[in-house]
C-alpha positions in Angstrom: 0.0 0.0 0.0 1.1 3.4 -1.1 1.6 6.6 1.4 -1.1 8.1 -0.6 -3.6 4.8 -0.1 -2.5 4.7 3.6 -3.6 8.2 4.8 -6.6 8.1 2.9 -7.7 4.8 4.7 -6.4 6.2 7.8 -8.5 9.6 7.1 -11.8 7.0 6.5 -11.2 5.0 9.5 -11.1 8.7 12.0 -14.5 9.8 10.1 -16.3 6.6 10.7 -15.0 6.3 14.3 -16.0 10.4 15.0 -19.5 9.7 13.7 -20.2 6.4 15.8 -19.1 8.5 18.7 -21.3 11.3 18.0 -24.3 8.7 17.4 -23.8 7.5 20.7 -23.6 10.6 22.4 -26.7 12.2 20.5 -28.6 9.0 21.2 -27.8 7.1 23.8 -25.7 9.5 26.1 -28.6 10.9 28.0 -30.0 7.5 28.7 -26.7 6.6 30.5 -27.7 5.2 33.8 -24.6 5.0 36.9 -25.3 2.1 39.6 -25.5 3.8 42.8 -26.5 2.2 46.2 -29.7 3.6 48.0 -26.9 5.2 50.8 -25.6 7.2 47.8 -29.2 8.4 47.0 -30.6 9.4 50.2 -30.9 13.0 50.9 -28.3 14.2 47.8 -28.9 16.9 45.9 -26.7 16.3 43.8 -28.1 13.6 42.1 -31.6 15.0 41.2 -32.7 14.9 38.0 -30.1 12.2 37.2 -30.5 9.0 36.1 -29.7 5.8 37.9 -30.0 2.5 38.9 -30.6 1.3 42.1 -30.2 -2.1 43.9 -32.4 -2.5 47.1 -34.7 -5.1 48.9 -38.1 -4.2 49.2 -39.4 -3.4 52.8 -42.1 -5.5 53.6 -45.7 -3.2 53.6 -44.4 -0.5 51.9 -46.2 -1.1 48.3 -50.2 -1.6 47.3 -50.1 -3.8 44.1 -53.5 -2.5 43.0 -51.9 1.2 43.5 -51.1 2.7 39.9 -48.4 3.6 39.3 -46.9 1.8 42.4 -45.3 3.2 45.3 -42.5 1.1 46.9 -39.2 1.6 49.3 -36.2 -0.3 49.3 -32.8 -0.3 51.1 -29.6 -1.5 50.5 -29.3 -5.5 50.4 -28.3 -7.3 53.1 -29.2 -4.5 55.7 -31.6 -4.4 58.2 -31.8 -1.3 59.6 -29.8 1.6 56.8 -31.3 3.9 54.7 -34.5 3.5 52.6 -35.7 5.4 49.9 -38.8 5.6 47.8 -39.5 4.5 44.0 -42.6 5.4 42.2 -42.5 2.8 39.3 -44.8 3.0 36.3 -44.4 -0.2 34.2 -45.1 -3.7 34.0 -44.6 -5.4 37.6 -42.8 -8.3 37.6 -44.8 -11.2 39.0 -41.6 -12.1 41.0 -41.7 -8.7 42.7 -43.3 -8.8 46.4 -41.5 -8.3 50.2 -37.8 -8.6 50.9 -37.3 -9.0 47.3 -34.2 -7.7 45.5 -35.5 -5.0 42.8 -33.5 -3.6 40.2 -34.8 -0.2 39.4 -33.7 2.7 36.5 -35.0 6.3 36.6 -35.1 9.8 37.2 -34.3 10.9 40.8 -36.9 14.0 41.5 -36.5 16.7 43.8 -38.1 14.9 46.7 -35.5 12.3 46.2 -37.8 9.8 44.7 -36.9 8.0 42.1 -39.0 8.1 39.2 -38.8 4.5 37.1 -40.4 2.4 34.6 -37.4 0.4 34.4 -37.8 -2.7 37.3 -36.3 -6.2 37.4 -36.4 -8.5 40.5 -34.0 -11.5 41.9 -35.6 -13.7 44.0 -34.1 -17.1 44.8 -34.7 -20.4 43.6 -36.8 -22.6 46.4 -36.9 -25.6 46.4 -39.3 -28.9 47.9 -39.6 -32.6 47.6 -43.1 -33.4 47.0 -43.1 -36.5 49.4 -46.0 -36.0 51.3 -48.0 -33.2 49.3 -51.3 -33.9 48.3 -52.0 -33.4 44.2 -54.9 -31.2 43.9 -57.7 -33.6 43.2 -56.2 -35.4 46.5 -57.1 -32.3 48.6 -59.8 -31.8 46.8 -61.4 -35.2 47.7 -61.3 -34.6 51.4 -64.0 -32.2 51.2 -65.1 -29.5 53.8 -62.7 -31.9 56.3 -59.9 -29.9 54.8 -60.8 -26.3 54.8 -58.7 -24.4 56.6 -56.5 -26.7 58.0 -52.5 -26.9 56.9 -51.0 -29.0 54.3 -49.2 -29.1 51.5 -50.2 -29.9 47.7 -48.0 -30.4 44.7 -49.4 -29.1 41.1 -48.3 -27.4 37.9 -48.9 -23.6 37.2 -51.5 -23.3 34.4 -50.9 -21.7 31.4 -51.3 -17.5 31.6 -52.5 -17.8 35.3 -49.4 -16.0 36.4 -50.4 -12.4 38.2 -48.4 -9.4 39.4 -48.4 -9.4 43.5 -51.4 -7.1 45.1 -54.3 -9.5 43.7 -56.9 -11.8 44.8 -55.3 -14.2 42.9 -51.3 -15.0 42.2 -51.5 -18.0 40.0 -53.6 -21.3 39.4 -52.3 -24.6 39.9 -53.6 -28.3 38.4 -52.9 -31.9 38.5 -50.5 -33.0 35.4 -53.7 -34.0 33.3 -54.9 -30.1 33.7 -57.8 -30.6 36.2 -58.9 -30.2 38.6 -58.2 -26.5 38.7 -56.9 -24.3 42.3 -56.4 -20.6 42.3 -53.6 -20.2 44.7 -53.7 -16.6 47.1 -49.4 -15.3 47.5 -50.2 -11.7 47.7 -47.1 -10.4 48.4 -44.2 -12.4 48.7 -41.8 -12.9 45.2 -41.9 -16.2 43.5 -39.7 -18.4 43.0 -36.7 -17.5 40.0 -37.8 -19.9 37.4 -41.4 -20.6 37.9 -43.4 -20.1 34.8 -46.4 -21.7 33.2 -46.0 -25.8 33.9 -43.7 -26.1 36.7 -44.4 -28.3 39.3 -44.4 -26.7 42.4 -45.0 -27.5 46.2 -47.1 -25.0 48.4 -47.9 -24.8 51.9 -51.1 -23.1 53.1 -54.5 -24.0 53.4 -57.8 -24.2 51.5 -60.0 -21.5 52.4 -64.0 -22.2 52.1 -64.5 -20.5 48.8 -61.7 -23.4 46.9 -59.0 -20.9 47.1 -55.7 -22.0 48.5 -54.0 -19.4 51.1 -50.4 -20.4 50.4 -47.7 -19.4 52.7 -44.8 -20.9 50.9 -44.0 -21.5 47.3 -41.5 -23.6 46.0 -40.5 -25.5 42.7 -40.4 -29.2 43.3 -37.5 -31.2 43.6 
């Protein structure tokens, strides 16, 4: 390659790396969100009207589900007693968001220190239960009024699209492995789960209330 050839490649090469920078920097630069722990977000002025991303547990009873958009604090993980702060979030919720849950949020702080988000994922732990012992759902079913409202466990698969946010009457639906009989299965507000979905086999404890609907007070995949 001649000198002539050489600089003109290398005067090609500068214009195409200028303009990808500039694309970035028009486009994307004011989306740029910096990770910062709720201790560097409480109370600093600094940082309203920036965009970050948060990491905290959620504190038990600070949200409404049915509240739109939803109000929620966190703090940072792994502490029981440091500094919380509030997030108003206005997007889909996660139908492994609910207490003590890790939530991943992006937004706007505002000048009350909020932050503003419609930006949320959630990491909740694996659980999991050996079935020996749990009753399948026509099983509890066939014991009749004799089982209402006392505790057990029953093993069934999550039906197809019965999966709901946390806040509702209703979390999720569970059925024997031929698809009936049916349960609708009340978790309001702890997280599922990481890795239920539509036909896992999972294990709950709770009990069967006297309109069919099963209070569960743990939910775990099966073993």
């Amino acid at each position: 390659m001649n000198k002539r050839a050489r600089n003109r490649l290398v005067g090609v090469t500068a214009i195409i790396v200028i303009s990808v920078v500039a694309i970035f920097v028009s486009v994307g630069g004011g989306d740029v969100a910096y990770s910062r722990t709720v201790g560097d977000v409480v109370d600093n002025a600094e940082l309203v009207g920036e965009r970050v991303k948060v990491t905290g547990t959620v504190i038990p009873g600070s949200w409404d589900g049915k509240s739109s958009p939803m109000r929620f604090d966190i703090r940072d993980p792994e502490t029981d007693d440091g500094p919380m702060i509030s997030v108003v979030y206005n997007g889909g919720v996660p139908s492994t968001f609910g207490d003590d849950v890790v939530a991943i949020v992006t937004g706007v702080v505002n000048g009350d220190g909020v932050i503003e988000s419609v930006d949320m994922i959630t990491q909740c732990p694996s659980k999991y239960e050996a079935v020996e012992d749990a009753l399948s759902v026509s099983e509890l079913l066939a014991q009749g009024d004799g089982v209402i409202g006392r505790s057990v466990r029953v093993t069934g698969y999550v039906v197809d699209g019965s999966i709901q946010p946390p806040g509702g009457d209703v979390r999720f639906s569970i059925a024997d492995e031929t698809g009936s009989p049916v349960i609708d299965v009340h978790y309001p507000d702890a997280g599922l789960p990481d890795g239920m979905e539509p036909g896992s086999q999972v294990v709950l404890g709770g009990l069967l209330d006297a309109e069919g609907v099963f209070e569960a007070i743990s939910v775990a995949l099966a073993q």
